[in-house]
C-alpha positions in Angstrom: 25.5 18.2 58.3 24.8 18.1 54.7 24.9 14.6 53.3 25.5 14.5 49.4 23.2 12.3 47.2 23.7 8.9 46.3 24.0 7.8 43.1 22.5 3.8 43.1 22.8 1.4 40.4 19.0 0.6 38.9 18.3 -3.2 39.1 18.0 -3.8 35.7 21.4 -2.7 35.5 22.5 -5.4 37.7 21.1 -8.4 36.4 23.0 -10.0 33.2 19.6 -10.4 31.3 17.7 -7.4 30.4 14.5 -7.5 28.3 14.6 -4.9 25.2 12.3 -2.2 27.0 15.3 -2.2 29.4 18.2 -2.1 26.7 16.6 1.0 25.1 16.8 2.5 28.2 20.3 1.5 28.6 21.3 2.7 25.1 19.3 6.1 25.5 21.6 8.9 24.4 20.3 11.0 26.7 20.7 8.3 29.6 24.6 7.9 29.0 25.4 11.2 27.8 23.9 11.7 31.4 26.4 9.1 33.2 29.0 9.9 31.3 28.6 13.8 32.7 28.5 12.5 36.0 31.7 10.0 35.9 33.7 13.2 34.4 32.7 15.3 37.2 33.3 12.9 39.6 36.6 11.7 37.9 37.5 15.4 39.5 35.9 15.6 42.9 35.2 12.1 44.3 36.6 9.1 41.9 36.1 6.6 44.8 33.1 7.1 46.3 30.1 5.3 46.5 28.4 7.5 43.8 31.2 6.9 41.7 30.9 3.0 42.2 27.6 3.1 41.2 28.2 5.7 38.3 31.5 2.8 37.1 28.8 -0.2 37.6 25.9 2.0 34.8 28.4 2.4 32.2 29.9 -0.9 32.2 26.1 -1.9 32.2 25.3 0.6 29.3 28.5 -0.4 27.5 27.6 -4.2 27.4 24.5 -3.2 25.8 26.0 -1.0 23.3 29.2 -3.2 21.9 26.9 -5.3 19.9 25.2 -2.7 17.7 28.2 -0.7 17.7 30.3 -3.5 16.7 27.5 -4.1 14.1 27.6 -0.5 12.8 31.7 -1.0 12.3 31.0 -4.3 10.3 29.0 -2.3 7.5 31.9 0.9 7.3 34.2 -0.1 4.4 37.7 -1.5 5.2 39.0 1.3 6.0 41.7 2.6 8.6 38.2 4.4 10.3 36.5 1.0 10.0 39.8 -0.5 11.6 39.5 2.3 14.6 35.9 1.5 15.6 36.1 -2.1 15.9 39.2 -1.8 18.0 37.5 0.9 20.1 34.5 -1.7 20.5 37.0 -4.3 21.6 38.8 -2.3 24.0 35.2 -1.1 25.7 34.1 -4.2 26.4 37.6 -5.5 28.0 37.3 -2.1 30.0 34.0 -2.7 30.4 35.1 -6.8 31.9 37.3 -5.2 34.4 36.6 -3.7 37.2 39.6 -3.1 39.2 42.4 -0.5 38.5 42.5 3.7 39.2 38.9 5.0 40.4 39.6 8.2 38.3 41.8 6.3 35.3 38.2 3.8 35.5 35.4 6.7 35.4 37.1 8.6 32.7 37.8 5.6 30.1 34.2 4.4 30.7 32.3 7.7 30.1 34.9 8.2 26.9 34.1 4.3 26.0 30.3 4.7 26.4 30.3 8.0 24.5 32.2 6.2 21.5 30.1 3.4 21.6 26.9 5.3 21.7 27.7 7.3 18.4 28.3 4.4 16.3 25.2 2.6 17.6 23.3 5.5 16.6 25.0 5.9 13.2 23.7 2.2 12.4 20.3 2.9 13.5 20.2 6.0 11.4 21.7 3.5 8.6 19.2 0.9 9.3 16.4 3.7 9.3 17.6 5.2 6.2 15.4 4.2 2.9 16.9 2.2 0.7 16.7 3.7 -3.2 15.2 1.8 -6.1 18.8 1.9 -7.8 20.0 -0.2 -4.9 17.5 -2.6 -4.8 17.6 -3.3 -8.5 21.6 -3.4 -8.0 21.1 -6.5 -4.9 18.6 -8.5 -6.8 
């Protein structure tokens, strides 16, 4: 009888304090694009399982770690309807994110489409952060 893999939840994903080497790792693009994959998938052929459980718990893990650089990524956008859109996507994720209960498939598909969200505008303010700042602009903010 052919026994399908389980998916398990790493530890550091289970405890509420994480050190940094753990939230890179959380906040890898290639680590969520990864869940979020799997949850689709599974949103199809086994939303309840115990795979899918453990699939739920890692992106409401990754998303916790992403709302704060995300959110902080928003703040710098200029008020703006766009601006407007990501902070309320940011809010929404991490009330998704704060409860677990409601449809197995409803759950798997709102949290991969949440963590994918939250992911690109975490990367857009580290490619902001990274970006060198021009002489013009540091004459203008002294």
């Amino acid at each position: 009888m052919h026994r399908p893999a389980t998916l398990t939840t790493p530890a550091h994903a289970r405890t509420p304090d994480t050190s940094p080497a753990q939230v890179l790792q959380l906040t890898s693009p290639g680590e969520v694009a990864r869940d979020v994959e799997i949850a689709l998938a599974l949103a199809e052929a086994c939303p309840a399982g115990a795979a899918a459980r453990a699939v739920r718990d890692r992106l409401r893990t990754r998303i916790r770690a992403l709302a704060d650089p995300a959110e902080a990524f928003a703040h710098t956008m200029a008020d703006s309807r766009p601006r407007d859109i990501a902070l309320a996507t940011v809010r929404y994720a991490r009330d998704l994110a704060a409860d677990p209960g409601g449809d197995p498939v409803a759950s798997l598909r709102l949290l991969a489409k949440s963590a994918q969200h939250l992911i690109r505008y975490a990367a857009d303010g580290r490619a902001e952060a990274a970006r060198p700042v021009s002489g013009l602009a540091l004459r203008a903010a002294a």
